[in-house]
N, C-alpha and C positions, 0 to 999 in steps of 0.2 A: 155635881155632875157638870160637862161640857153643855155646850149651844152649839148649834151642828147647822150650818146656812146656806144658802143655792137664790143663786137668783137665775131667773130665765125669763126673757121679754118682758126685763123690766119691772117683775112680779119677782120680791124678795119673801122665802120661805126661812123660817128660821124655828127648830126644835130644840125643845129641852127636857131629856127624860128626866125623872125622876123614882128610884123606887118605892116602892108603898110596903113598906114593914108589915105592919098590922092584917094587911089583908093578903102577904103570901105565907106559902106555909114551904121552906125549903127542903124540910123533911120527906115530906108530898112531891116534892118536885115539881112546885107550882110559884112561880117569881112573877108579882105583878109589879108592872111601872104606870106611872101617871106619865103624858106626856103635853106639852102646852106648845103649841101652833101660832105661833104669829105670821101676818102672809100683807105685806107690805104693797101697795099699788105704786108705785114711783112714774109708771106709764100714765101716759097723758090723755089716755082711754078710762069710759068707764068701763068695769069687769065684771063680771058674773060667774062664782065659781060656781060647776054645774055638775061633776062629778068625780072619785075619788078611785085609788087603787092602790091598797099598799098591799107587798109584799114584806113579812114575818120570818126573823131565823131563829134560829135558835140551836148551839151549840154549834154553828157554821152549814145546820140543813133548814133551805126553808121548811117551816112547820106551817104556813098558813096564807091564808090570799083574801084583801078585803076587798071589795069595790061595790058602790052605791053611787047613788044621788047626793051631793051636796056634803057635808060634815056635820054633824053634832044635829042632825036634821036641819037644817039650813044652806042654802046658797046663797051665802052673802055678796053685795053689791056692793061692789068698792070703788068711789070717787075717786080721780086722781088724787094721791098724796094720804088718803084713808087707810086705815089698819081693820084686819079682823084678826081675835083671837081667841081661843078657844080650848079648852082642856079632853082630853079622852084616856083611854087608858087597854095596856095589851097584858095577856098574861103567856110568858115560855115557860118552858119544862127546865133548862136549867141557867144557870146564874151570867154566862155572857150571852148575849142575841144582840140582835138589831134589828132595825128597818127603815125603809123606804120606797119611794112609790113617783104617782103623779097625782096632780090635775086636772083636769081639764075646765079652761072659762071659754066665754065669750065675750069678744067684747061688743058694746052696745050698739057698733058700726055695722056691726057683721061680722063672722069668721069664729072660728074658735081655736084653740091653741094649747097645747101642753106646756106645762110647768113641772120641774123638778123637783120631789119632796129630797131634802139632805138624807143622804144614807147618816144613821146616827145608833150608835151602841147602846145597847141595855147592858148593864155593869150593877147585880148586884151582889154587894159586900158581903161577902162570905167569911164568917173569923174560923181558921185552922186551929185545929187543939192538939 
């Protein structure tokens, strides 16, 4: 599969779905992906990711809306030039979806700021008979 990237103030977001075979059942109408997060500080601030919001499609209708605190239960604190990365995973109904979202840090000065997650396809391989 593709890497799917966005930077916004300086904060590079970059995704990579993956599907997970073993644990969809497409008969069910159930496609899970893995998807891994890398989220880059390039800004000269430190940051603090503080919470999350993605929107879920699936067959071209959103199916779903997440938003919390933090990621993978953590709000990580990234030094100028530090990486955090991190793995999760969505399940749609059928074989193309996508998604994307935001952000939200702070940085250590003060202020907080939105960041763009990459809009990124879920693509899984379906064999025709």
């Amino acid at each position: 599969m593709s890497t799917f990237t966005e930077t916004t103030a300086s904060i590079t977001v970059t995704v990579e779905p993956t599907p997970i075979h073993e644990e969809s059942r497409p008969s069910d109408g159930e496609f899970v992906f893995a998807y891994t997060v890398t989220i880059d500080n390039h800004s000269s601030d430190t940051v603090q990711l503080l919470e999350r919001h993605w929107l879920i499609e699936s067959a071209g209708e959103q199916t779903g809306e997440v938003t919390g605190a933090g990621v993978v239960g953590q709000q990580p604190v990234l030094k100028p030039g530090e990486r955090f990365e991190y793995t999760s995973s969505t399940v749609i109904q059928d074989p193309i979806g996508a998604m994307h979202g935001t952000y939200i840090f702070r940085r250590r000065e003060g202020g907080v700021f939105t960041v763009q997650i990459p809009r990124f396809e879920l693509r899984y391989p379906v064999l025709l008979h």
